[in-house]
C-alpha positions, 0 to 999 in steps of 0.5 A: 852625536856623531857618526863613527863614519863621519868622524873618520871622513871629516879627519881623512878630509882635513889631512888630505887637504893639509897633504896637498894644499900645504896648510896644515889644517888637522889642529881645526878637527877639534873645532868641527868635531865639537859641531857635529858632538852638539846638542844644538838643533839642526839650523844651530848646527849649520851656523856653528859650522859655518861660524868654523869656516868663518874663522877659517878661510883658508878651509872655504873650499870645503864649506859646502861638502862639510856641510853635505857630512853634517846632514848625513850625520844628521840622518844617521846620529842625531834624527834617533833622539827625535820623533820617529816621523821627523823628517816627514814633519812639517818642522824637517819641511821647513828646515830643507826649505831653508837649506835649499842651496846649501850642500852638493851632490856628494850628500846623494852620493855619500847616501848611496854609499850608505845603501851600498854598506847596508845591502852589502854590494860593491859601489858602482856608477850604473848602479849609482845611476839607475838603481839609486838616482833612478835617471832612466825614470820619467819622473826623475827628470831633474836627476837626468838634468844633473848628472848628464854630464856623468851619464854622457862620460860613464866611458872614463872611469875605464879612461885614465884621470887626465882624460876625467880631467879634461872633462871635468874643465869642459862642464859649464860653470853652472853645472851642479856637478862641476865641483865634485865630477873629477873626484867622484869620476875618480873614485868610481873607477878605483873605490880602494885606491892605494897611496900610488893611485892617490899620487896620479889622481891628485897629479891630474886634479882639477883644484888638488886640496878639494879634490883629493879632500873629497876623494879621502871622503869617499874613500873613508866612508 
């Protein structure tokens, strides 16, 4: 199965992508499509997709977000057709275990996008922050270690997309946040940009065709 949201965000990520790196990449959708549609467990999942990127190099850059959209698509399609308590499962466990590095921080974000369409509230960087990743509480200290860098610049999305730029070059190497700063900035400070907006913010982008991949991501979701 897949989700009628991620079905849209995997097409508006490979058009964006195809937009803004030249490489026309859309004819690959059917391909990922026919991950995602499998009946395959969820590890058989993960190595069809990576069997997809394998085949396809040029997409490499979007590996570990189109991973992010098969474990949202995992929590919200397949998990139906499993026990009711899977995912607190000794099986689930083992299956995280063994995916620890995989993925970004968009997965954390996409899941809060999903709060937000379920409460019906508007998506907010504080509320993102406090509410959802719960930074200011003692106990989620490694949510504060990550997103620090976002906690630290939360002026910007009141700032113009060269300055979330500048800062998005200034994160250290290692930082989980590196990656996906510029396009997540960006859509904090406008959830519903129009194809100007677009324009300006792939105009600043840190590596246009992840970013403005990401960003159709979001946006779509």
């Amino acid at each position: 199965m897949i989700d009628p949201k991620i079905n849209i965000a995997l097409s508006a990520a490979l058009k964006a992508f195809s937009t803004h790196s030249g490489v026309e990449v859309t004819t690959i959708e059917g391909e990922f499509k026919a991950v995602f549609e499998s009946d395959n467990d969820f590890l058989g999942k993960v190595a069809d997709l990576d069997g997809v990127f394998d085949s396809h190099p040029q997409l490499e850059v979007l590996r570990e977000v189109f991973f992010d959209l098969l474990m949202i698509n995992f929590f919200s399609a397949d998990v139906k057709k499993l026990e009711e308590d899977y995912l607190d499962s000794k099986e689930w466990e083992q299956i995280e275990e063994d995916t620890l590095d995989r993925g970004t921080e968009l997965l954390n974000l996409l899941l809060y996008l999903n709060e937000c369409e379920d409460e019906d509230i508007e998506p907010e960087l504080e509320d993102y922050l406090k509410e959802f990743l719960l930074v200011d509480e003692d106990e989620f200290q490694d949510e504060y270690r990550i997103y620090e860098p976002v906690i630290a610049n939360q002026i910007l999305i009141e700032s113009s997309t060269i300055e979330i730029a500048k800062a998005a070059g200034k994160l250290p190497e290692d930082s989980e946040l590196k990656e996906i700063f510029y396009p997540m900035m960006c859509f904090f400070q406008n959830t519903t940009p129009t194809d100007s907006d677009k324009v300006e913010i792939a105009a600043s982008a840190v590596d246009k065709e992840f970013d403005m991949a990401v960003l159709a991501i979001l946006t779509s979701f």
